[in-house]
Legacy VTK file of the C-alpha trace (Angstrom):
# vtk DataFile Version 3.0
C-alpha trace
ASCII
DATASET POLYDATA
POINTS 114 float
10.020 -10.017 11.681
11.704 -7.409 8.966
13.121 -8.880 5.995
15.228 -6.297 3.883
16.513 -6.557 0.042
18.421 -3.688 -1.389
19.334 -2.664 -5.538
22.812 -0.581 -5.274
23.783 1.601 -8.585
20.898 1.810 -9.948
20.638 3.969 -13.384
18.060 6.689 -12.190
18.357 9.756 -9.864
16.845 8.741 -6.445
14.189 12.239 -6.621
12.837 9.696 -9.998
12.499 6.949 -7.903
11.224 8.528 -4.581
7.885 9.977 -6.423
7.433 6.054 -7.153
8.389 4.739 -3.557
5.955 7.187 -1.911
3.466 5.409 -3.831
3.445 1.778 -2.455
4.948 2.867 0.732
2.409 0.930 3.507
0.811 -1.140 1.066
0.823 -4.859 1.147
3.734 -6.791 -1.039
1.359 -8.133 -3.468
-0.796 -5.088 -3.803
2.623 -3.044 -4.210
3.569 -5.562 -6.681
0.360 -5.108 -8.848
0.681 -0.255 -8.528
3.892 -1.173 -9.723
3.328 -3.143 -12.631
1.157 -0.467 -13.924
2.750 2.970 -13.371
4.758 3.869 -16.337
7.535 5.706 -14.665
10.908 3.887 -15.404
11.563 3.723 -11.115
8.825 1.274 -10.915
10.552 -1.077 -12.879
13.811 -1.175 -10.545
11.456 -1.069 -7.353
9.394 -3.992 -8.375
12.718 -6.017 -8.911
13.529 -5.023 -5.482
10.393 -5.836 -3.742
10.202 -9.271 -5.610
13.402 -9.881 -4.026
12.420 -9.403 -0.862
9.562 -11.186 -1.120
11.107 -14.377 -2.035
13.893 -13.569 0.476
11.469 -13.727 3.386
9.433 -16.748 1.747
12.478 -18.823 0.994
14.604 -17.842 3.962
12.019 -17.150 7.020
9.295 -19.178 6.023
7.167 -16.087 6.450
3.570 -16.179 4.246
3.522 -14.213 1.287
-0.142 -12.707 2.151
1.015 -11.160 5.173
3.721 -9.485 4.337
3.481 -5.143 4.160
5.855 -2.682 2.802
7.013 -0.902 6.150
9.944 0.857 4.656
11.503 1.860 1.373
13.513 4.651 -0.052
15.946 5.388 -2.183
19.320 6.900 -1.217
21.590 8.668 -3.454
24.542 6.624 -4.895
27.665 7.424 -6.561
27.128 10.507 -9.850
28.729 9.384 -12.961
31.069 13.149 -14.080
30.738 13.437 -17.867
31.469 16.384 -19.947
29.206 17.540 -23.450
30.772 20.409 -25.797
29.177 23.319 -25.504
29.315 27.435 -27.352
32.493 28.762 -28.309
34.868 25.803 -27.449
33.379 25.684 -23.640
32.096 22.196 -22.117
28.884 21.617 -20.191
28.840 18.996 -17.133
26.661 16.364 -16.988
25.822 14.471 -13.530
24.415 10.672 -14.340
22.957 10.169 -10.902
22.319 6.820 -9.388
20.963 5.597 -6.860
20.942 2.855 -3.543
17.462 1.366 -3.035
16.131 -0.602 0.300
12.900 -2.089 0.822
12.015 -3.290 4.313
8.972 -6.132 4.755
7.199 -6.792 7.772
4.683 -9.652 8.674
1.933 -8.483 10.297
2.018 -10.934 13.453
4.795 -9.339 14.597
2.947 -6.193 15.447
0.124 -7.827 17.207
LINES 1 115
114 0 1 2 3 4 5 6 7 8 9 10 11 12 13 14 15 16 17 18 19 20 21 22 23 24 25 26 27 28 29 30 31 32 33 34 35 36 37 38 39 40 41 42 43 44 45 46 47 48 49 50 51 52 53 54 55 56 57 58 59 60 61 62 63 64 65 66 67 68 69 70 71 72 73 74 75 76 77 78 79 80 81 82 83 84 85 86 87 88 89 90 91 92 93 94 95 96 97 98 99 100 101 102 103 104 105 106 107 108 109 110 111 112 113
């Protein structure tokens, strides 16, 4: 069974948060949990909240077991970019492009594969 929780407009680029999700992709949920707790990049932060999510989404809703539960699939898709402007030289303007970003994270238990 696949169990799925997603974090739309999220405040990072998705290239920030895909070095992160690369990371934990494949792991178990509570060994993901764990990397993530201790990798300073700001993405982990967002990713953990997602994969918590989705943790207690399959717990509370499937009755699935927490210990058997892997990361099959995460990444992070680009959401809308926030258009702002910053004065530059000689009465010119410089764009900047907030990014944000859509994240998914897909669970699996591994009976289901057996």
């Amino acid at each position: 069974m696949e169990v799925r929780a997603s974090s739309k407009y999220v405040s990072i680029s998705p290239q920030k948060l895909r070095l992160v999700c690369d990371k934990v992709r494949g792991l178990p949920a509570d060994q993901a949990l764990v990397v993530l707790r201790f990798m300073p990049h700001k993405g982990a932060r967002f990713i953990h909240k997602t994969v918590s999510s989705a943790i207690a989404n399959a717990v509370n809703n499937y009755d699935l077991s927490r210990e058997d539960l892997v990361l099959k699939t995460i990444f992070a898709d680009g959401g809308p970019m926030l258009k702002r402007v910053k004065a530059g030289a000689r009465g010119r303007y410089k764009p900047r492009l907030r990014r944000t970003s859509h994240l998914t994270v897909i669970l699996s238990d591994n009976k289901g594969e057996e």
